[in-house]
MDTraj code that builds the backbone (N, CA, C; nanometers):
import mdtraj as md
import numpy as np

residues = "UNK UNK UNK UNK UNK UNK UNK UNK UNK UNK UNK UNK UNK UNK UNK UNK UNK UNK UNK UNK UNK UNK UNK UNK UNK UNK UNK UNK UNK UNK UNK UNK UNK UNK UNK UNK UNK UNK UNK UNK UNK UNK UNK UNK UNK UNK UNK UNK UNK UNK UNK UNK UNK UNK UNK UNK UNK UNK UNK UNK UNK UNK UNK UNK UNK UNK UNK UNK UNK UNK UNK UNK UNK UNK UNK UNK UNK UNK UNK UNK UNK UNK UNK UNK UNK UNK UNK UNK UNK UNK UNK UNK UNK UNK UNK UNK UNK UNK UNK UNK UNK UNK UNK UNK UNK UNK UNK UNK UNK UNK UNK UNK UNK UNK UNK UNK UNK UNK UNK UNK UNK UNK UNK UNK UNK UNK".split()
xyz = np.array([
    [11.4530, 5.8875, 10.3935],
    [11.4170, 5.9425, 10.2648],
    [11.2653, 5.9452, 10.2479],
    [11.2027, 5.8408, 10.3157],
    [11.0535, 5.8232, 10.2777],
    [10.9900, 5.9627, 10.3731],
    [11.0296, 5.9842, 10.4778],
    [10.9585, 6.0833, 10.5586],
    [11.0001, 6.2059, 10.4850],
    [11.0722, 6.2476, 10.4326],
    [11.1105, 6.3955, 10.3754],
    [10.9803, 6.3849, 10.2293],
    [11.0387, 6.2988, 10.1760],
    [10.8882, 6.2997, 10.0557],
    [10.7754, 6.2967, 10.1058],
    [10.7310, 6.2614, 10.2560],
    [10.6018, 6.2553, 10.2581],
    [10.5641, 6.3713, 10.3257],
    [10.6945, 6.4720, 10.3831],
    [10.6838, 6.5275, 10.4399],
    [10.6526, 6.7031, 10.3055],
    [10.7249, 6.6847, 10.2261],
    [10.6953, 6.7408, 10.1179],
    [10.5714, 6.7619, 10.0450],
    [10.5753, 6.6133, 10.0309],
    [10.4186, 6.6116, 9.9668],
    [10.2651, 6.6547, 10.0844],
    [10.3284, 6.6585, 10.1683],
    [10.2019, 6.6945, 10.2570],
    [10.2327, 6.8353, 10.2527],
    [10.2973, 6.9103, 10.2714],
    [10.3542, 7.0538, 10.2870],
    [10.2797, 7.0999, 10.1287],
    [10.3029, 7.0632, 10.0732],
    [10.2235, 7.0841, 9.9598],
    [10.0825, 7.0549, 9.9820],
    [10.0551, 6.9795, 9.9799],
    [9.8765, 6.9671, 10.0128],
    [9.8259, 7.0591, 10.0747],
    [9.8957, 7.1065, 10.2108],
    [9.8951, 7.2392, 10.2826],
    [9.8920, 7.3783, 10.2148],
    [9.9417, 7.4027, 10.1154],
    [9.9730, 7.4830, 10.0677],
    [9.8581, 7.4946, 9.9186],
    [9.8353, 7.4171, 9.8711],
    [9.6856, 7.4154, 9.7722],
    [9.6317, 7.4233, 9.8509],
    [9.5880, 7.4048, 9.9888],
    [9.4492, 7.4136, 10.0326],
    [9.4399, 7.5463, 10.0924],
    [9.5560, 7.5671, 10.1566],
    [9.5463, 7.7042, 10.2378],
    [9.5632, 7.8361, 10.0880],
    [9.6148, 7.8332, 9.9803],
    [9.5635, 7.9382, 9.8940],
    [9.4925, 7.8773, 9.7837],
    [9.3099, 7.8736, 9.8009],
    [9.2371, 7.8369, 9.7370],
    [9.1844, 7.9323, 9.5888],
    [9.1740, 8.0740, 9.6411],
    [9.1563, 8.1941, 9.5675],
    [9.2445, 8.2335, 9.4555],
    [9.3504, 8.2222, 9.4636],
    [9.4476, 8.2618, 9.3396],
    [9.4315, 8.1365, 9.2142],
    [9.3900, 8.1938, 9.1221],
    [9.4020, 8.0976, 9.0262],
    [9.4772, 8.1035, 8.9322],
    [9.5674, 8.2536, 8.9569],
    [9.7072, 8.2194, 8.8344],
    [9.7736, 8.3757, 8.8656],
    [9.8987, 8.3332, 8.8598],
    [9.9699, 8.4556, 8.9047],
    [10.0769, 8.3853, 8.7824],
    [10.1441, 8.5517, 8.7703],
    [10.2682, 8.5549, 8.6463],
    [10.3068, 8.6708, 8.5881],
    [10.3571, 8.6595, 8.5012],
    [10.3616, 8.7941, 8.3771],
    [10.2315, 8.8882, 8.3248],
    [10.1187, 8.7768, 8.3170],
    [10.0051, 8.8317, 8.3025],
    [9.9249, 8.8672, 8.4014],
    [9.9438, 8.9002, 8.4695],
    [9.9057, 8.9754, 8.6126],
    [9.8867, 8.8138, 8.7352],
    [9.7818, 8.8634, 8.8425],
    [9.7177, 8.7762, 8.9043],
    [9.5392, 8.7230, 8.9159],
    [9.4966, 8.6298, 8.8647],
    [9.3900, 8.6486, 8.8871],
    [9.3328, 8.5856, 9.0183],
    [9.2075, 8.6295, 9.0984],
    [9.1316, 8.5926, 9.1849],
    [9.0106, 8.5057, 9.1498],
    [8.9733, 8.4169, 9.2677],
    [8.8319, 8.4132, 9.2111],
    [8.7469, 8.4610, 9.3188],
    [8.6150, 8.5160, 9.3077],
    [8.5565, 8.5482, 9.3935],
    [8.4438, 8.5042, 9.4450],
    [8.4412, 8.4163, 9.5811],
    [8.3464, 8.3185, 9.6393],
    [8.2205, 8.4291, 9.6703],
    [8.0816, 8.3517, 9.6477],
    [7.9573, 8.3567, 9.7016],
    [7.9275, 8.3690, 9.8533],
    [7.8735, 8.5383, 9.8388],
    [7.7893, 8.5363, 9.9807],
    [7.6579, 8.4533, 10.0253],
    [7.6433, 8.4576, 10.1444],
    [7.4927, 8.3552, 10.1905],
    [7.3998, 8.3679, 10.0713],
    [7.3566, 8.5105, 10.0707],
    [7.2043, 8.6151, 10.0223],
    [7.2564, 8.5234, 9.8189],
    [7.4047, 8.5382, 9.7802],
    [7.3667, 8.4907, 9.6236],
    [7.4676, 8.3523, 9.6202],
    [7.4045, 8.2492, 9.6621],
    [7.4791, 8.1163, 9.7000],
    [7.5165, 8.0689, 9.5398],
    [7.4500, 8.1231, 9.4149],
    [7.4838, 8.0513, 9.3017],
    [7.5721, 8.1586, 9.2266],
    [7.6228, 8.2812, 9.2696],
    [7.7443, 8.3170, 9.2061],
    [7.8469, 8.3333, 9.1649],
    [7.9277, 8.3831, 9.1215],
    [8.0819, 8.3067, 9.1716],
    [8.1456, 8.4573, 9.0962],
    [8.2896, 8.4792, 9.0767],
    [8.3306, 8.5679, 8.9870],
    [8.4565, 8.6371, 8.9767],
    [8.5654, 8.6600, 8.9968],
    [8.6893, 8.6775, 8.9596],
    [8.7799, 8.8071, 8.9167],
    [8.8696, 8.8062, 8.9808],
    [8.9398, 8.9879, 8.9628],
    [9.0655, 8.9342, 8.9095],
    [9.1087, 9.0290, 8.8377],
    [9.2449, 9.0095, 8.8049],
    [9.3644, 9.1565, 8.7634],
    [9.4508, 9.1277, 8.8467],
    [9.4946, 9.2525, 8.8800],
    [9.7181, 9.2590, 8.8156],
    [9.6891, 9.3416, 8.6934],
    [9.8134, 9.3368, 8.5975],
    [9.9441, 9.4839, 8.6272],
    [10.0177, 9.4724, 8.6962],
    [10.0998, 9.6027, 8.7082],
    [10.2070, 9.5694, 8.6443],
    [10.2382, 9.6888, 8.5504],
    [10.4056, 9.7091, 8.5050],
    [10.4735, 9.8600, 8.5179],
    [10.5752, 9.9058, 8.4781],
    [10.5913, 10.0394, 8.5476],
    [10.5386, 10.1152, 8.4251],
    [10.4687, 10.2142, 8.5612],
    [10.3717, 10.3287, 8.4533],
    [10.2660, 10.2494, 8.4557],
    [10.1652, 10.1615, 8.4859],
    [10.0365, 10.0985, 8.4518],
    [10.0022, 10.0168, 8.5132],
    [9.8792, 9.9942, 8.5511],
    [9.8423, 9.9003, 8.6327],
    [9.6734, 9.9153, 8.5993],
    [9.6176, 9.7551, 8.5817],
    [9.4884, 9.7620, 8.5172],
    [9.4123, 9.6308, 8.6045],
    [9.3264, 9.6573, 8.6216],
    [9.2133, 9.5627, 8.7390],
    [9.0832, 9.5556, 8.6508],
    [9.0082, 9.3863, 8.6453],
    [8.9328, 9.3613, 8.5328],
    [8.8629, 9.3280, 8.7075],
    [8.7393, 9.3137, 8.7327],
    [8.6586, 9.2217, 8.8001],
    [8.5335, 9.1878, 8.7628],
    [8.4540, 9.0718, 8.7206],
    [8.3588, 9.0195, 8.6877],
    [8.2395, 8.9658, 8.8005],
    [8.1468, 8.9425, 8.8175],
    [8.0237, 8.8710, 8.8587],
    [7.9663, 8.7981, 8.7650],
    [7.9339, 8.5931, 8.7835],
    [7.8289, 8.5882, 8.7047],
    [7.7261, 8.5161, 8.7936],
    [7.6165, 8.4457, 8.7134],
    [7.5642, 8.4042, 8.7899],
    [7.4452, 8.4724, 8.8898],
    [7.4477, 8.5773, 8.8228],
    [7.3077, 8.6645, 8.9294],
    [7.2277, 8.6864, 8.8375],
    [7.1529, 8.5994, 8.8157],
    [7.0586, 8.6542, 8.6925],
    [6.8566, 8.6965, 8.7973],
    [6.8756, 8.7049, 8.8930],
    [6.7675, 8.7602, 8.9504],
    [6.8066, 8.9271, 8.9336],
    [6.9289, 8.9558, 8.9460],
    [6.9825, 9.0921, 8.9389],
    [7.0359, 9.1856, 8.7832],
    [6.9098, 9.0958, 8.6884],
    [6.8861, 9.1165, 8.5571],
    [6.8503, 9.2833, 8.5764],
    [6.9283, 9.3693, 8.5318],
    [6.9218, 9.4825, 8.4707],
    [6.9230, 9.5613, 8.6175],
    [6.9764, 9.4888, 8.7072],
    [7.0343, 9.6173, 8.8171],
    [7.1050, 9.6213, 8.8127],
    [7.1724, 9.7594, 8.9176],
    [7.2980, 9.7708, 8.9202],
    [7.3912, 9.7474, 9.0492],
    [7.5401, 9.7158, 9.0269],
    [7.5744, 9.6018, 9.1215],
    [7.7560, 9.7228, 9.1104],
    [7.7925, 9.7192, 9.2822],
    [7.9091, 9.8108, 9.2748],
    [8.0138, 9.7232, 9.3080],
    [8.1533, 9.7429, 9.2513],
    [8.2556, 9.6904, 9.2705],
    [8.3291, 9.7842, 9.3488],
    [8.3933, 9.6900, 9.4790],
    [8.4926, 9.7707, 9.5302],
    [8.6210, 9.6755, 9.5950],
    [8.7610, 9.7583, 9.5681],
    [8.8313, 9.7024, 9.6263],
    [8.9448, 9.7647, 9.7225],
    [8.9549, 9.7306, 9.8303],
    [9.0107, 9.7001, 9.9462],
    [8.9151, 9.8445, 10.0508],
    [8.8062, 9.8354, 10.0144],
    [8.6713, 9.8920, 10.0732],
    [8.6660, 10.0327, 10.0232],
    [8.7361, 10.0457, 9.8642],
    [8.6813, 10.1819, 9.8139],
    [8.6247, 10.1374, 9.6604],
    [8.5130, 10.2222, 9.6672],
    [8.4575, 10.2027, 9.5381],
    [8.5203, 10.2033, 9.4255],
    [8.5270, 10.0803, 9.3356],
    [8.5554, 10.1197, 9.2153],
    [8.5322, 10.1530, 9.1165],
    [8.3810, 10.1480, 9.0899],
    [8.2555, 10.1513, 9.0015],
    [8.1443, 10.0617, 8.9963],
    [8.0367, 10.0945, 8.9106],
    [7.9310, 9.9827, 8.9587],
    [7.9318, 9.9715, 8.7956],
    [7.8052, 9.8705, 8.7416],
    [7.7346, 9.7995, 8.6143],
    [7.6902, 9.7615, 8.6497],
    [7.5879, 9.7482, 8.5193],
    [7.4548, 9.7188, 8.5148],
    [7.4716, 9.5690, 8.4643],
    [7.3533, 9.4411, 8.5639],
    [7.3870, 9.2759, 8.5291],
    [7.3050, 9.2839, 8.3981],
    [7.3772, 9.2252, 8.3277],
    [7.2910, 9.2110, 8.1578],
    [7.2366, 9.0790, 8.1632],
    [7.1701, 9.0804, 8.0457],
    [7.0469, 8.9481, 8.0475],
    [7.0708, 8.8084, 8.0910],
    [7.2175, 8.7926, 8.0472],
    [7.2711, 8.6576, 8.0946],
    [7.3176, 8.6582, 8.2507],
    [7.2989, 8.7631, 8.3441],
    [7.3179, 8.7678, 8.4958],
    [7.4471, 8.8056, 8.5110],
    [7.5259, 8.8536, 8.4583],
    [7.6544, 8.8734, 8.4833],
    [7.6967, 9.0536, 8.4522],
    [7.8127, 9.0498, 8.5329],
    [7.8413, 9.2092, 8.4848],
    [8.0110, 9.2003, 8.5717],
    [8.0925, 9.3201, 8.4529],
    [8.2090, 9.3037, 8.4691],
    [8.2355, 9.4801, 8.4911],
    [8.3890, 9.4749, 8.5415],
    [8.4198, 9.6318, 8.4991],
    [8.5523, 9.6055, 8.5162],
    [8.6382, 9.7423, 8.4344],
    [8.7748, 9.7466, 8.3980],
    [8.8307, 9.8526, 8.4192],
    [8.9431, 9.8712, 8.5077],
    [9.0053, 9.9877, 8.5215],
    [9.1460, 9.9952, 8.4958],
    [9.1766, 10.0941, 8.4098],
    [9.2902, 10.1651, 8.4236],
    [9.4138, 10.2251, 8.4891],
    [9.5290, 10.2363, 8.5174],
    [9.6149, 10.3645, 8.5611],
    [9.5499, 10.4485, 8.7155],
    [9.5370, 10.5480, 8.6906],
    [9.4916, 10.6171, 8.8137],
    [9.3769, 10.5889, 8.8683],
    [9.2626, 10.5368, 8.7819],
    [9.1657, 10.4870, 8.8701],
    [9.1841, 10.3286, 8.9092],
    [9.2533, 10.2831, 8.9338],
    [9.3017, 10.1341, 9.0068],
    [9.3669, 10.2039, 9.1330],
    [9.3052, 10.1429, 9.2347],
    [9.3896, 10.1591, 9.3737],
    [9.4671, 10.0663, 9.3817],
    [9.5882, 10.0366, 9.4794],
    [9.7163, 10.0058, 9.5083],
    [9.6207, 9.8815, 9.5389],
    [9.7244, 9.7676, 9.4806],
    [9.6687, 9.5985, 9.5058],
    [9.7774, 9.5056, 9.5500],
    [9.7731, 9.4743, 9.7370],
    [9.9001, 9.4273, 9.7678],
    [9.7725, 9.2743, 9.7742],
    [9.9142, 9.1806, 9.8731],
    [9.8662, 9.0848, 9.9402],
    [9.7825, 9.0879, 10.0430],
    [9.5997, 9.0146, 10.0370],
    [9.5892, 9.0598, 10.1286],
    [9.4277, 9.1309, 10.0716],
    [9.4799, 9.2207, 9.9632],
    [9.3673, 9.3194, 9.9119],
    [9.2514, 9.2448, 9.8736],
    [9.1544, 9.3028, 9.9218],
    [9.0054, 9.2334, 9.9554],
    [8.9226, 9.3046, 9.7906],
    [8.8359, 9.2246, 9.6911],
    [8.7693, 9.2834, 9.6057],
    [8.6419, 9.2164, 9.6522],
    [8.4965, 9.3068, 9.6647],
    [8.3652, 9.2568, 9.6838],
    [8.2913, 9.3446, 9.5798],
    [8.1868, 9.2689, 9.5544],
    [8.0842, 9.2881, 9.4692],
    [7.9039, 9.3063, 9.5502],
    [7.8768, 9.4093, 9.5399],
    [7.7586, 9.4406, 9.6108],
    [7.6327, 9.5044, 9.5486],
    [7.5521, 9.4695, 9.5917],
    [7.3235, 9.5245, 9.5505],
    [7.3962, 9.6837, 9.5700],
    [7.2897, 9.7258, 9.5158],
    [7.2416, 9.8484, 9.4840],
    [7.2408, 9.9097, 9.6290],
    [7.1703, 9.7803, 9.7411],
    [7.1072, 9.8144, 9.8636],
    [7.2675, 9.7577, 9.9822],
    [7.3484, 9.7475, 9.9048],
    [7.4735, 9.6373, 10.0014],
    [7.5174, 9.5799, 10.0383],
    [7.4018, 9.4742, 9.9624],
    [7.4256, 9.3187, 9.9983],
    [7.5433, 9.2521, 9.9130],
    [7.5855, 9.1431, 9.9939],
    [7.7307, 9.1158, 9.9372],
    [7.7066, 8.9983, 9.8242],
    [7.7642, 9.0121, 9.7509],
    [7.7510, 8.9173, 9.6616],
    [7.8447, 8.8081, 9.6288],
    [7.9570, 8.8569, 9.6237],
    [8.0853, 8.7992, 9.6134],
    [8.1873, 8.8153, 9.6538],
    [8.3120, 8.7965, 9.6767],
    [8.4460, 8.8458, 9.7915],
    [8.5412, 8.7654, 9.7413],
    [8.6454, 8.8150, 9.7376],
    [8.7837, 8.7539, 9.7552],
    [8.9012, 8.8122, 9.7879],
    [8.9982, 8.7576, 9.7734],
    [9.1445, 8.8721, 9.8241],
    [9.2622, 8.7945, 9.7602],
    [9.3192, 8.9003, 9.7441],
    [9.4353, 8.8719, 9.6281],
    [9.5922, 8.8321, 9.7294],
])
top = md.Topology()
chain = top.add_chain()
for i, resn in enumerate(residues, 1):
    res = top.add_residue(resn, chain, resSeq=i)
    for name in ("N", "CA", "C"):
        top.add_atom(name, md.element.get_by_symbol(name[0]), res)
traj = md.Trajectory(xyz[None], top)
């Protein structure tokens, strides 16, 4: 009996560690978070991706770049553009999509956040 519980409880430990990125899946969609490239080591920032039939809506955020005060920074996911914004004063910048402009979001699907010039900023996968 003691080896099946410990064997459990480790299988679990395995399992928080190996999916670090998802920070909530459910009814209300799934959200991501999205880890820091080398070039912006103090950013961090998060996608979250909601389908029901007929609709499907993708929020993704950046914060934390406040050197990238009043540029503009492109979101893309699973390596097609989704739009860019402009980082506002507090270093952060978000964008929200809709229905037909949301591309298909399986397991797997990669969202990055990138400079003006292509540098990566942030990454994760859903």
């Amino acid at each position: 009996m003691k080896r099946i519980t410990m064997f459990l409880a480790a299988a679990g430990l395995v399992l928080a560690v190996s999916v670090p990125t998802v920070l909530a899946s459910g009814g209300g969609g799934t959200r991501i978070a999205l880890r820091s490239a080398k070039a912006f080591p103090a950013a961090k920032g998060s996608a979250k991706f909601k389908a029901k039939p007929g609709e499907r809506e993708l929020e993704a955020e950046v914060e934390h770049v406040r050197r990238l005060v009043g540029s503009t920074v492109t979101f893309y996911v699973a390596g097609k553009k989704l739009g860019s914004a402009k980082v506002g004063a507090l270093g952060a910048a978000h964008i929200e999509r809709r229905n037909g402009a949301v591309p298909g979001v399986r397991a797997g699907t990669v969202v990055s956040v990138k400079t003006a010039g292509g540098v990566l900023i942030v990454k994760g996968s859903f």
